[in-house]
BALOBA-1460 file (C-alpha; in Angstrom, 3 decimals):
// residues 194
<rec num="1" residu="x" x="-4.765" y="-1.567" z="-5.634"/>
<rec num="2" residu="x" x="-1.883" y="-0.252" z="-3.575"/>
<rec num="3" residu="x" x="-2.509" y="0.820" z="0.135"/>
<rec num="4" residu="x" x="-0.594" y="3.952" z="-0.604"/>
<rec num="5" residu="x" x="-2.991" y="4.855" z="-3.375"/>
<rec num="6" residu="x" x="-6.511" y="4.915" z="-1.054"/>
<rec num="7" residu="x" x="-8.266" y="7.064" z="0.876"/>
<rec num="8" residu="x" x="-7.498" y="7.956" z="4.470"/>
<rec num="9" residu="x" x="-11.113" y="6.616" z="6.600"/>
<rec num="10" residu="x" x="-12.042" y="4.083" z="3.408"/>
<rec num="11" residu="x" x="-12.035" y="0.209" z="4.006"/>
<rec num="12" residu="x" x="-10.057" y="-2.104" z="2.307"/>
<rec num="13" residu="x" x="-9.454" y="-5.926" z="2.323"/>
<rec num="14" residu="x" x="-6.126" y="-6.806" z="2.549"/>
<rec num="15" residu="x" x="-5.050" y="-8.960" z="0.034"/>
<rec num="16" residu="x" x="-1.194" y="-8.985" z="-0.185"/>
<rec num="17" residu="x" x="0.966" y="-8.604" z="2.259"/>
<rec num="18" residu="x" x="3.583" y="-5.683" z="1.445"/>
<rec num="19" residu="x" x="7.580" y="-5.904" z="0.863"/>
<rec num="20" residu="x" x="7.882" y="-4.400" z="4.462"/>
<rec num="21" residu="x" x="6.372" y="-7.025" z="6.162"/>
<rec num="22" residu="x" x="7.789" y="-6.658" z="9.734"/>
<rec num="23" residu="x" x="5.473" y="-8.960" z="11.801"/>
<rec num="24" residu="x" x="3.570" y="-11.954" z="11.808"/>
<rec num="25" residu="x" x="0.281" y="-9.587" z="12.339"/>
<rec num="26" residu="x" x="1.039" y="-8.685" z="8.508"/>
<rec num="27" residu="x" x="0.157" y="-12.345" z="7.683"/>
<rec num="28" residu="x" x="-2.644" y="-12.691" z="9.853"/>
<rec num="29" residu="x" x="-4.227" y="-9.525" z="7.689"/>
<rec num="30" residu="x" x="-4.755" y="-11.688" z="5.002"/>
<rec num="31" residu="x" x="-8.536" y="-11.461" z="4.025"/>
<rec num="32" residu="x" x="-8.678" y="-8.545" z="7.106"/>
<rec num="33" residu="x" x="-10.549" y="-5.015" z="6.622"/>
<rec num="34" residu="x" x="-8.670" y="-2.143" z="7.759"/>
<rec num="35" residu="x" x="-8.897" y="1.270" z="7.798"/>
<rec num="36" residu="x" x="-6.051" y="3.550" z="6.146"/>
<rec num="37" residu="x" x="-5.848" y="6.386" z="8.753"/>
<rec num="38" residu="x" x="-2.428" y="8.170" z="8.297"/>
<rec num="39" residu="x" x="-0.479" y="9.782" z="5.683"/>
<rec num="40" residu="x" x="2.614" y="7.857" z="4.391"/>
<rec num="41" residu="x" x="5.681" y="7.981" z="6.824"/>
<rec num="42" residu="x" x="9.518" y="6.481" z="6.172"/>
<rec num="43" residu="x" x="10.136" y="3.217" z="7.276"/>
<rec num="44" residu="x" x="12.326" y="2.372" z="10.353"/>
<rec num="45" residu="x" x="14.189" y="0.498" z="7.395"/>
<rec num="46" residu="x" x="16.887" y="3.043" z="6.132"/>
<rec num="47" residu="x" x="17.233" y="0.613" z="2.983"/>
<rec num="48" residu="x" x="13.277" y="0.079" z="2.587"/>
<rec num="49" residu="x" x="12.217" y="1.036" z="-0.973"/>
<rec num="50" residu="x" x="8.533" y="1.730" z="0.073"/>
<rec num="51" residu="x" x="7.016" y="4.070" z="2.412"/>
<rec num="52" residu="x" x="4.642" y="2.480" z="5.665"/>
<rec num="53" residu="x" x="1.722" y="3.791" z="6.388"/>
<rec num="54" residu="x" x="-1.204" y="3.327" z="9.549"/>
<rec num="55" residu="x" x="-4.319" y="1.208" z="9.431"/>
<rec num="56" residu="x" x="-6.599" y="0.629" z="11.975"/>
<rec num="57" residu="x" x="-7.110" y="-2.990" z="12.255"/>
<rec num="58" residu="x" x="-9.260" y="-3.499" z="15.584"/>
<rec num="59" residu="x" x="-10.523" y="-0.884" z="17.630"/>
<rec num="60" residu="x" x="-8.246" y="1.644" z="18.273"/>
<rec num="61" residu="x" x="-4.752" y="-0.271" z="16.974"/>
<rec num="62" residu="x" x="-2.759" y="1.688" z="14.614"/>
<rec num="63" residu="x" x="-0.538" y="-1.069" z="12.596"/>
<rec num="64" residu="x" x="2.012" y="0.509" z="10.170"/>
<rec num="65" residu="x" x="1.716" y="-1.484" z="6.783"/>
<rec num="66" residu="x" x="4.163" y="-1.222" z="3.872"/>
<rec num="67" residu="x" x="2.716" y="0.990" z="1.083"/>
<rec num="68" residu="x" x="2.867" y="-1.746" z="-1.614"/>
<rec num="69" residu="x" x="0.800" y="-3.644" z="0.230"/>
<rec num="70" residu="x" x="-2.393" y="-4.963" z="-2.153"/>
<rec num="71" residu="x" x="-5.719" y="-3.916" z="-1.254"/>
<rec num="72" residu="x" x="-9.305" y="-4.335" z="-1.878"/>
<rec num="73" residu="x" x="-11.986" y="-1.317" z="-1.621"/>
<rec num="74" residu="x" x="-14.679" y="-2.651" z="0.274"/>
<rec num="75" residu="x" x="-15.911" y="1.039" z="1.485"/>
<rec num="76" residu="x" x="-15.005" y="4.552" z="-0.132"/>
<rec num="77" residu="x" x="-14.987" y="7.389" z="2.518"/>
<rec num="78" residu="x" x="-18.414" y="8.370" z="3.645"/>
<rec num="79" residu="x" x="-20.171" y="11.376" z="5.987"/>
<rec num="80" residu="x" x="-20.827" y="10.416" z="9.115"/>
<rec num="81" residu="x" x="-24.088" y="12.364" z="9.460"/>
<rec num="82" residu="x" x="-25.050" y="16.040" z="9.076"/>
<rec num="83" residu="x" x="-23.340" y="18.071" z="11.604"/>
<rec num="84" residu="x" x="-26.151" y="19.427" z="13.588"/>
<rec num="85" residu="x" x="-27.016" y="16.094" z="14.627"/>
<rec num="86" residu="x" x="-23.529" y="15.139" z="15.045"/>
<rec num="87" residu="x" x="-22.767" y="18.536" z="17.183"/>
<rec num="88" residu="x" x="-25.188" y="17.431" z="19.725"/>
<rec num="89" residu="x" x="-23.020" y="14.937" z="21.030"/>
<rec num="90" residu="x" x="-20.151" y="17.632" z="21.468"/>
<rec num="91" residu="x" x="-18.941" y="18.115" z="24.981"/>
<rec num="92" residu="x" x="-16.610" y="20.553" z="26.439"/>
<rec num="93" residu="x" x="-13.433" y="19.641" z="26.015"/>
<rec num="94" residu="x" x="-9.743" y="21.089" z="27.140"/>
<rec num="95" residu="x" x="-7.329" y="22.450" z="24.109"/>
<rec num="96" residu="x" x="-4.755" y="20.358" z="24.085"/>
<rec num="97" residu="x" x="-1.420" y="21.457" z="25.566"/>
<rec num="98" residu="x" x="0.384" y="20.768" z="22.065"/>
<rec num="99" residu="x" x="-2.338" y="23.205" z="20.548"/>
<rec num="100" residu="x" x="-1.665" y="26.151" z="22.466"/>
<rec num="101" residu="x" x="-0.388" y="29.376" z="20.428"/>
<rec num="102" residu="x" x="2.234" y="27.841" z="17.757"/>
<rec num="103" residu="x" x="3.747" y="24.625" z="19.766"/>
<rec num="104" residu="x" x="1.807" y="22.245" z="17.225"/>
<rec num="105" residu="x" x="3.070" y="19.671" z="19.517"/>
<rec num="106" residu="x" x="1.613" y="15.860" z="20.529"/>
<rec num="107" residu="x" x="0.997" y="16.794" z="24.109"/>
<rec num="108" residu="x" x="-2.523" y="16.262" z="24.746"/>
<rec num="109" residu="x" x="-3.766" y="15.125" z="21.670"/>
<rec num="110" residu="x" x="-4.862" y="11.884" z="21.118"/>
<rec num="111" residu="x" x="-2.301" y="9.051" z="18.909"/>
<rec num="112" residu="x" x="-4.944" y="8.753" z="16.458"/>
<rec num="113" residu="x" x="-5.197" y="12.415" z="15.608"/>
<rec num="114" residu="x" x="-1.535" y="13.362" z="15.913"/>
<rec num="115" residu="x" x="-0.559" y="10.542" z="13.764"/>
<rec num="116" residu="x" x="-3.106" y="11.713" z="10.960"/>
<rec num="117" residu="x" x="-2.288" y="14.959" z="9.249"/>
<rec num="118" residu="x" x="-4.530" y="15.630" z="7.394"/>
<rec num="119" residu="x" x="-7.298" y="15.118" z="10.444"/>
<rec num="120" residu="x" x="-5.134" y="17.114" z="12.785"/>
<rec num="121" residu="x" x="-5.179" y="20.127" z="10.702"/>
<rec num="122" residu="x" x="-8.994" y="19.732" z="10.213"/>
<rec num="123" residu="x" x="-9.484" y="19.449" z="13.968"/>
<rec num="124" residu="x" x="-6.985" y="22.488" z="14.813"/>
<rec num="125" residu="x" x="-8.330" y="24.845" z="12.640"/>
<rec num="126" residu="x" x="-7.966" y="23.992" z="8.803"/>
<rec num="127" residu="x" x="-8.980" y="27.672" z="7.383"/>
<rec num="128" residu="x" x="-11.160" y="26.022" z="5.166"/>
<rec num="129" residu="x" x="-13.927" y="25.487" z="7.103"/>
<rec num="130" residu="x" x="-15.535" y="23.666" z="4.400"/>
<rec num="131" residu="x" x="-13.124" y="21.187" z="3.699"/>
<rec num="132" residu="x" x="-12.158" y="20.943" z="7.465"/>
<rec num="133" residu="x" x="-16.191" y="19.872" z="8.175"/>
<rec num="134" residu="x" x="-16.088" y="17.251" z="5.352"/>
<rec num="135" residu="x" x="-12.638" y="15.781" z="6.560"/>
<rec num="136" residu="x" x="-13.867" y="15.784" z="10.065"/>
<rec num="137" residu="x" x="-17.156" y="14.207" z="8.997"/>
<rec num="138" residu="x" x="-15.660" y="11.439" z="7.029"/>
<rec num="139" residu="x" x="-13.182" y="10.974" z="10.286"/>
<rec num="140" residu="x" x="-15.963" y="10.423" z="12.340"/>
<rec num="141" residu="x" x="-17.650" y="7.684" z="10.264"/>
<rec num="142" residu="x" x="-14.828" y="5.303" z="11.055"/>
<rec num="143" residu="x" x="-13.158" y="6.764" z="14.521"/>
<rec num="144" residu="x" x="-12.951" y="4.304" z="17.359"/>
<rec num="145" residu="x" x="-15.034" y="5.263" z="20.584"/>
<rec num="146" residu="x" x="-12.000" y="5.387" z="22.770"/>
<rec num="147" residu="x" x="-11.043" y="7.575" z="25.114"/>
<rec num="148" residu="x" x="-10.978" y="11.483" z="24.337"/>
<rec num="149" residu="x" x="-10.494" y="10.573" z="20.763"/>
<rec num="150" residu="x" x="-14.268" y="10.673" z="19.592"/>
<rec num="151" residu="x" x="-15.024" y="13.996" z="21.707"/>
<rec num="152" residu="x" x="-11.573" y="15.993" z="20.569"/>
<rec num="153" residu="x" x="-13.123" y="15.392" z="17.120"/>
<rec num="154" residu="x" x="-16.613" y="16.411" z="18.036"/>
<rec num="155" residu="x" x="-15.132" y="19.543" z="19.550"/>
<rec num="156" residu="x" x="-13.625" y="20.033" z="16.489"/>
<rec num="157" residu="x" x="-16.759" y="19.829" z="14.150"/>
<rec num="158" residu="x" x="-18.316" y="22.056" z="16.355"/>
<rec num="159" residu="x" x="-16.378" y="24.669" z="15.983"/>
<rec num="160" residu="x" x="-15.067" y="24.197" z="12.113"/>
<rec num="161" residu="x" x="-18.948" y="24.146" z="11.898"/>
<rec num="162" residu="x" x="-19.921" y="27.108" z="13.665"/>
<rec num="163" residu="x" x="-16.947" y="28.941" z="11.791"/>
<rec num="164" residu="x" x="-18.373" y="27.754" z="8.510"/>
<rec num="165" residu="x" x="-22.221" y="29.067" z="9.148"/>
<rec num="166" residu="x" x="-20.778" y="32.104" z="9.622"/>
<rec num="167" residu="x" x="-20.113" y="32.728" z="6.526"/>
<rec num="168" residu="x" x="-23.084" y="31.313" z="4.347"/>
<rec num="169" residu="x" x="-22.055" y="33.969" z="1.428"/>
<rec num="170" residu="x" x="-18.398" y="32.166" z="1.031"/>
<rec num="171" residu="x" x="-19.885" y="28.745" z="1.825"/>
<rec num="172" residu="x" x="-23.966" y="28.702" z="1.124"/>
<rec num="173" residu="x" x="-25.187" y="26.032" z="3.220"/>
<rec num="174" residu="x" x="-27.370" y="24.757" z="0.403"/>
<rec num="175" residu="x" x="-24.385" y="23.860" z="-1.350"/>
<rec num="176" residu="x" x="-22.559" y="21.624" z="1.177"/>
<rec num="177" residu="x" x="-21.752" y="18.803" z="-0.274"/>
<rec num="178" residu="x" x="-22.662" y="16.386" z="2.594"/>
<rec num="179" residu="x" x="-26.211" y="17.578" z="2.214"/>
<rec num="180" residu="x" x="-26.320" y="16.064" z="-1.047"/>
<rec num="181" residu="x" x="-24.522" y="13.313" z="-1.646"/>
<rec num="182" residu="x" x="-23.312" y="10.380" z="0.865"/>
<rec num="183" residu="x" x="-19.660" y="10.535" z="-0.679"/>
<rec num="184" residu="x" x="-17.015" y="12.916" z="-0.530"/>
<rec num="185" residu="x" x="-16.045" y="15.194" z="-4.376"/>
<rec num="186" residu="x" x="-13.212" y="13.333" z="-6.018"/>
<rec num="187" residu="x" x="-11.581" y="16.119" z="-5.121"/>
<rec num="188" residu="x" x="-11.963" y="15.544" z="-1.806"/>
<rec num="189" residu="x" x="-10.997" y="11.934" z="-2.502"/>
<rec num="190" residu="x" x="-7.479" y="13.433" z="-3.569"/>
<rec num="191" residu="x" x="-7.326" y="15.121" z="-0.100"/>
<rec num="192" residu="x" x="-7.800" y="11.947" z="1.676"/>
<rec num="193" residu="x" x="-5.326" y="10.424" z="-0.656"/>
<rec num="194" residu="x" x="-2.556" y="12.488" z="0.411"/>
């Protein structure tokens, strides 16, 4: 399997190193887990043929990997918890400067955020509160512990969460999917695939 073709907050072994192959830390991959964490970008390479995209390898390090790089699933996307546990741990936390009104800039927000669309617009205010709550959720289950990272995405839940239980006739709680299965839709899959 191609890293370009899984799902953003899955595992996967890497088992190839990709055409783009910029660094040594490519090779010492080999046999690695990482996590894919951002969407496909262009490659510094104006002649590349393939697309990079970010994994986190250790911690917090984002590594950009060429797309055609082979991979092993080791671990599909998964819920963290449910979020009324997971809420608990929410602390006040300042709106980032690059959130205010329209500006949709980086200022304030964490790398690991900006640099993941598709978790950025869950954690800003995704009007599908639904789908924002499962992205977040499956976020959380691999997000580092570093700095504001973890609490911006807390934050987040809490209020994509509190948005959703508003509205239990558009989204009836007994129908969440998190409360019934440990695995995002294959729908949502696609999402995270994007």
């Amino acid at each position: 399997m191609r890293l370009d073709k899984t799902p953003k907050f899955s595992r996967v072994r890497v088992t190839a190193v990709g055409s783009l192959s910029t660094s040594d830390k490519d090779s010492n991959l080999l046999g690695a887990v990482v996590i894919p964490w951002t969407h496909l970008d262009s490659s510094d390479d104006v002649f590349a043929e393939e697309e990079v995209r970010g994994v986190l390898t250790s911690g917090s390090e984002l590594h950009w990997m060429a797309g055609d790089t082979e991979v092993e699933m080791t671990e599909l996307p998964h819920y963290a918890g449910e979020p009324e546990d997971l809420i608990m741990q929410a602390r006040p936390i300042a709106s980032p400067s690059g959130s205010k009104a329209y500006s949709g800039t980086f200022e304030g927000w964490p790398s690991l955020i900006w640099n993941c669309h598709t978790l950025y617009d869950a954690v800003k205010g995704y009007n599908d509160y639904e789908i924002a709550v499962e992205i977040i959720l499956c976020g959380l289950s691999v997000a580092p512990d570093d700095g504001d990272l973890r609490p911006m995405i807390l934050a987040g839940l809490k209020a994509r969460y509190a948005a959703l239980a508003r509205r239990p006739d558009t989204y009836p709680p007994a129908e969440y999917p998190w409360r019934t299965q440990k695995v995002p839709t294959e729908g949502m899959l696609g999402i995270l695939r994007l």
